[in-house]
N, CA, C and O of each residue as an XYZ file, in Angstrom:
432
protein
N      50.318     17.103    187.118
C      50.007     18.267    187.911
C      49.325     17.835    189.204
O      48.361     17.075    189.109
N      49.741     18.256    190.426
C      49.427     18.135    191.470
C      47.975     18.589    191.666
O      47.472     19.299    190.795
N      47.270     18.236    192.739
C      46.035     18.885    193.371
C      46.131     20.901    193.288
O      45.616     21.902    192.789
N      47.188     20.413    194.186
C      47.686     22.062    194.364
C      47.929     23.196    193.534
O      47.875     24.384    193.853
N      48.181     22.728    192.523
C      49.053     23.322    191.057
C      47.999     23.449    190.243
O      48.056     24.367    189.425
N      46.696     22.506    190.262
C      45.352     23.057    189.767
C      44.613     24.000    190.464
O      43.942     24.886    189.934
N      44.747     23.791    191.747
C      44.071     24.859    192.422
C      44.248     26.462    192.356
O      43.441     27.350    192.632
N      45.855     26.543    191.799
C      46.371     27.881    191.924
C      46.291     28.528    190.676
O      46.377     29.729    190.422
N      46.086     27.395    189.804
C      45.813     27.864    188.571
C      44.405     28.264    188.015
O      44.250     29.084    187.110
N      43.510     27.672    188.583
C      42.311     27.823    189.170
C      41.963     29.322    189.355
O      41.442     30.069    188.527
N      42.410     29.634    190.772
C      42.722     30.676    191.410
C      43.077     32.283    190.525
O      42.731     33.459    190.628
N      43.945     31.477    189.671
C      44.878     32.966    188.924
C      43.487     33.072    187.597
O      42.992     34.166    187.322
N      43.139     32.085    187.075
C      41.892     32.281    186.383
C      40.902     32.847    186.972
O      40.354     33.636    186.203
N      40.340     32.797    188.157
C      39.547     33.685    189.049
C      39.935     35.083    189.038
O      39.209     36.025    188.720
N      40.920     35.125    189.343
C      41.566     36.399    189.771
C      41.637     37.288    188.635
O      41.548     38.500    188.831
N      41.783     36.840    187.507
C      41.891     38.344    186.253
C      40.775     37.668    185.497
O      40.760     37.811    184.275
N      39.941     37.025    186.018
C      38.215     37.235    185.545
C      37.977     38.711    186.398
O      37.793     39.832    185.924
N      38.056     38.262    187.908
C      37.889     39.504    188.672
C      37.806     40.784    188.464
O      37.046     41.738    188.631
N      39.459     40.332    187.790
C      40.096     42.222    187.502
C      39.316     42.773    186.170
O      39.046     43.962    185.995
N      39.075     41.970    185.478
C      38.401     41.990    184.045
C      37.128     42.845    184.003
O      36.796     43.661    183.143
N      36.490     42.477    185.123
C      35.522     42.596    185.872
C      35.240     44.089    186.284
O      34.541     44.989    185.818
N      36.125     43.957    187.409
C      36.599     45.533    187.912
C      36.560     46.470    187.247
O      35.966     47.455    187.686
N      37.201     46.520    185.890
C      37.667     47.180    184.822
C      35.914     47.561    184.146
O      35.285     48.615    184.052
N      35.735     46.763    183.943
C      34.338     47.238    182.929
C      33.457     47.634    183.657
O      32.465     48.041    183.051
N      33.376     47.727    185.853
C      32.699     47.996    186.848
C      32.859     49.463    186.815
O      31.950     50.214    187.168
N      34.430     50.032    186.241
C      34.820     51.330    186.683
C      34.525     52.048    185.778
O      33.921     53.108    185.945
N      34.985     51.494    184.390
C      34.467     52.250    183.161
C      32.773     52.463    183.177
O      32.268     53.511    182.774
N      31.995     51.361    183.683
C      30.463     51.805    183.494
C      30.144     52.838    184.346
O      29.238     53.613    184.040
N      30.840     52.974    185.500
C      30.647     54.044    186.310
C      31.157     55.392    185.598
O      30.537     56.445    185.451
N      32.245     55.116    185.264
C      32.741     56.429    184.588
C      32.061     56.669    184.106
O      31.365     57.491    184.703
N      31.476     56.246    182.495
C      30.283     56.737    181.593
C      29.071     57.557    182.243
O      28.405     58.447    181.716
N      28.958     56.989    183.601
C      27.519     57.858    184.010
C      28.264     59.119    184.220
O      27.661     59.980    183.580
N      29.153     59.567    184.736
C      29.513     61.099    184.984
C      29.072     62.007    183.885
O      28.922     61.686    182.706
N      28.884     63.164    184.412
C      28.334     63.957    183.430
C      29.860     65.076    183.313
O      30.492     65.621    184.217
N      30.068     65.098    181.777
C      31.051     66.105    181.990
C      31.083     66.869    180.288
O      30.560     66.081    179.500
N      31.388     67.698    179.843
C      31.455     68.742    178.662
C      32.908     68.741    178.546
O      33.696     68.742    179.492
N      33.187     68.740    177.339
C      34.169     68.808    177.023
C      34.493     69.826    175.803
O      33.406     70.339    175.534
N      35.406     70.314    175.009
C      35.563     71.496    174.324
C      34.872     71.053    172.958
O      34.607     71.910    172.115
N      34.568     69.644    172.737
C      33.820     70.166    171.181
C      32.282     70.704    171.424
O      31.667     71.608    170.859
N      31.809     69.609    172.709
C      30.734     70.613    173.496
C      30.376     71.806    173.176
O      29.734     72.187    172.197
N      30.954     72.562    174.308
C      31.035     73.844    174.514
C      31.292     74.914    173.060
O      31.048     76.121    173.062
N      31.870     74.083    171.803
C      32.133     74.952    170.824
C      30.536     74.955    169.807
O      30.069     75.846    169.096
N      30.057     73.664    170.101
C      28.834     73.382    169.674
C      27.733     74.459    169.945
O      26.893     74.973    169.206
N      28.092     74.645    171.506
C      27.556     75.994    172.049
C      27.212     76.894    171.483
O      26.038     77.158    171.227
N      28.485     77.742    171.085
C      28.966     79.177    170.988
C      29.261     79.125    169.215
O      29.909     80.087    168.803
N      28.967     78.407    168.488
C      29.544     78.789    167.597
C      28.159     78.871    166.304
O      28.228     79.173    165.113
N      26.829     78.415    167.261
C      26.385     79.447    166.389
C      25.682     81.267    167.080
O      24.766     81.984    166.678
N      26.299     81.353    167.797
C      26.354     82.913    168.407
C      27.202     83.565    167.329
O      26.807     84.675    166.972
N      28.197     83.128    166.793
C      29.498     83.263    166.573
C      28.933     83.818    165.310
O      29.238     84.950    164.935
N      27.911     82.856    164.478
C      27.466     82.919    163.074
C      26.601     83.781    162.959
O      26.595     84.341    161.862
N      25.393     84.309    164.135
C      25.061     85.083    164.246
C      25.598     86.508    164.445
O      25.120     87.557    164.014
N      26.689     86.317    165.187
C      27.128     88.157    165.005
C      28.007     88.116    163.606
O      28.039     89.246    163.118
N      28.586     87.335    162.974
C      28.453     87.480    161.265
C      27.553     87.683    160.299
O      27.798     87.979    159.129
N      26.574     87.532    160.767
C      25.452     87.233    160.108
C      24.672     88.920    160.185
O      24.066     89.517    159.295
N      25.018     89.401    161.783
C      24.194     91.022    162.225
C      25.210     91.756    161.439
O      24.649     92.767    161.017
N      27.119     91.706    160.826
C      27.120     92.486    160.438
C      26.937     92.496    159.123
O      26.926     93.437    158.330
N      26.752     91.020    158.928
C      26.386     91.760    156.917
C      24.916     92.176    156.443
O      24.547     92.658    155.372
N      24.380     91.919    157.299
C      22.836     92.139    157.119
C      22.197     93.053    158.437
O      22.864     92.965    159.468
N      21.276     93.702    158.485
C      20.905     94.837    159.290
C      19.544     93.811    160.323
O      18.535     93.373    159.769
N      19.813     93.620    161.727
C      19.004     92.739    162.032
C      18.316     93.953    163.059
O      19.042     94.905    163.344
N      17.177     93.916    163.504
C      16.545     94.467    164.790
C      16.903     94.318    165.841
O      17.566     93.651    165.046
N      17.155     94.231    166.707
C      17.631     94.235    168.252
C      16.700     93.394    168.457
O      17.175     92.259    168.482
N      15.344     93.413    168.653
C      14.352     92.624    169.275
C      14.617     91.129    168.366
O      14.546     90.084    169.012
N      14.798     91.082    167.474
C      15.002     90.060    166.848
C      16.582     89.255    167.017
O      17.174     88.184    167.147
N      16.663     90.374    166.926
C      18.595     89.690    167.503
C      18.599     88.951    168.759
O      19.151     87.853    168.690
N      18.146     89.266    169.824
C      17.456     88.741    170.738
C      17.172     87.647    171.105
O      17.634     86.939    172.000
N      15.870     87.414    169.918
C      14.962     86.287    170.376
C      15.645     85.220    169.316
O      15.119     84.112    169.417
N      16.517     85.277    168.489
C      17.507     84.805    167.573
C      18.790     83.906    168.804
O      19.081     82.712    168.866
N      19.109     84.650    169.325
C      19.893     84.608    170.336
C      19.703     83.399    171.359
O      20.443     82.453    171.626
N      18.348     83.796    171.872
C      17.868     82.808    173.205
C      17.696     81.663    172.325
O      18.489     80.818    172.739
N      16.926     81.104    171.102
C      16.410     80.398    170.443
C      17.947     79.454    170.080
O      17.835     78.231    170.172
N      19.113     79.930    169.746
C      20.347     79.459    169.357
C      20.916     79.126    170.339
O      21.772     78.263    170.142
N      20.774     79.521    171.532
C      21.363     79.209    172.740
C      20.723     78.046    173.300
O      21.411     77.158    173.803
N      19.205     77.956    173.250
C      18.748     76.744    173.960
C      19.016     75.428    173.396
O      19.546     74.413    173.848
N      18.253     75.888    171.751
C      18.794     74.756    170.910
C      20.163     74.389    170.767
O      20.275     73.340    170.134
N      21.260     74.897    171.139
C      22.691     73.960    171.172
C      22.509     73.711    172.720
O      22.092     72.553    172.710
N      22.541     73.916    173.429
C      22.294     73.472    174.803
C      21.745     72.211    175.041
O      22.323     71.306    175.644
N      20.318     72.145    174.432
C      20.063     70.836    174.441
C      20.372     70.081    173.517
O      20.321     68.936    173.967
N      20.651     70.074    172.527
C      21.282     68.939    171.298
C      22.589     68.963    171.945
O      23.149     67.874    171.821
N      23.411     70.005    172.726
C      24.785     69.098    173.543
C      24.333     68.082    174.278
O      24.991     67.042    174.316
N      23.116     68.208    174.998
C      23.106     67.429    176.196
C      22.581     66.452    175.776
O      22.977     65.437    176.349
N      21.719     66.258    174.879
C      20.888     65.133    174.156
C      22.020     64.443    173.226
O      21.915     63.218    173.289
N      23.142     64.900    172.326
C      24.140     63.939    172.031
C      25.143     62.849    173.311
O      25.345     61.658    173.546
N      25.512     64.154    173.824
C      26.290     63.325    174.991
C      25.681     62.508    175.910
O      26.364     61.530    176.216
N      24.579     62.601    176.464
C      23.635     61.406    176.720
C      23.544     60.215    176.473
O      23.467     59.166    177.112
N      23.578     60.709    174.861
C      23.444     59.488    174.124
C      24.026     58.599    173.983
O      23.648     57.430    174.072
N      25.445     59.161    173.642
C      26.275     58.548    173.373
C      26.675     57.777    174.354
O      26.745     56.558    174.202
N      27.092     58.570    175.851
C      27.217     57.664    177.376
C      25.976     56.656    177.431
O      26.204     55.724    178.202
N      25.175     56.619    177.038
C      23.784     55.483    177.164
C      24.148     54.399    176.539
O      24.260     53.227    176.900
N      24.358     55.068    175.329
C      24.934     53.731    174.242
C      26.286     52.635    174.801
O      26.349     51.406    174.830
N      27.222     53.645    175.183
C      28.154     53.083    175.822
C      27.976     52.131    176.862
O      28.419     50.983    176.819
N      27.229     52.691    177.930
C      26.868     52.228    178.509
C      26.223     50.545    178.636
O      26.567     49.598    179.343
N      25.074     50.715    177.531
C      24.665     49.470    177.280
C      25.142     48.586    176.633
O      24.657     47.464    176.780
N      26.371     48.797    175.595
C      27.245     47.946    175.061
C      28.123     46.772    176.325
O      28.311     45.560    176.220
N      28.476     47.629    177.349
C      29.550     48.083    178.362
C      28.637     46.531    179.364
O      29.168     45.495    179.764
N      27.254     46.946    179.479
C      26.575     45.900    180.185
C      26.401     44.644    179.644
O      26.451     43.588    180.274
N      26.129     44.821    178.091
C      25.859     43.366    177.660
C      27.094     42.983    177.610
O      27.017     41.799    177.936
N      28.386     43.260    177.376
C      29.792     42.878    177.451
C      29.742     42.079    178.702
O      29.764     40.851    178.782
N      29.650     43.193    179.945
C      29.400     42.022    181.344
C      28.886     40.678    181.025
O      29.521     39.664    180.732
N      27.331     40.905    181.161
C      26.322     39.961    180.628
C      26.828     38.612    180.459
O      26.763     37.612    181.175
N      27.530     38.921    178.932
C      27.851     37.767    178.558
C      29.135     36.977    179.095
O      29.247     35.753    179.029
N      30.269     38.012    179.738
C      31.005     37.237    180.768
C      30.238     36.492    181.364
O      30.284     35.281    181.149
N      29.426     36.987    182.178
C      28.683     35.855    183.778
C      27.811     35.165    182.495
O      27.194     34.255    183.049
N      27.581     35.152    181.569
C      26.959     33.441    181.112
C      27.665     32.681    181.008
O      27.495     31.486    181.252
N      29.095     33.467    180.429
C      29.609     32.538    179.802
C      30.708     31.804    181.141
O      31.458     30.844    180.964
N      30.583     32.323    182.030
C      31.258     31.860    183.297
C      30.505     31.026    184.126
O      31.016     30.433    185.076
N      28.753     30.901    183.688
C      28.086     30.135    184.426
C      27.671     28.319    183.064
O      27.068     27.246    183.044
N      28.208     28.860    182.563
C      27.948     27.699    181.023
C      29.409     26.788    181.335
O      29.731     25.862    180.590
């Protein structure tokens, strides 16, 4: 093998380290987006859902229906946002030490 013929080979090993690279640059970015998706949103609404089953078999107060209401609404609201968080975090940090250990193992 020539000078040349190592060099390019060299080169093409550089090059889809690069892309390799790129790839896990775009996906970590992706993960930070914030976005809801339909099991989300069903997480939402579905215990509203249990609640107006719930008002017609049993006789509830209005004032209580209410404060039943806001209380079910916040709490899925934030346990959506506190799972999906999570889960993008987790990802996330898998996603970095994956890098990580490329550039050691590219500097070893």
């Amino acid at each position: 093998m020539s000078n040349e013929d190592l060099k390019m080979v060299e080169a093409k090993l550089e090059l889809d380290r690069i892309s390799e690279l790129e790839k896990d640059k775009e996906e970590f970015d992706k993960l930070g987006a914030n976005d809801w998706g339909l099991k989300d949103f069903l997480s939402v609404v579905a215990p509203f859902g249990l609640l107006l089953i719930a008002n017609n078999f049993f006789t509830i107060e209005s004032e209580l229906f209410q404060v039943m209401c806001v209380i079910f609404f916040a709490s899925s609201f934030v346990q959506g946002m506190v799972t999906a968080e999570s889960k993008k975090t987790n990802r996330r940090i898998n996603l970095l030490l994956k890098i990580i250990k490329q550039e050691q193992s590219k500097n070893t």
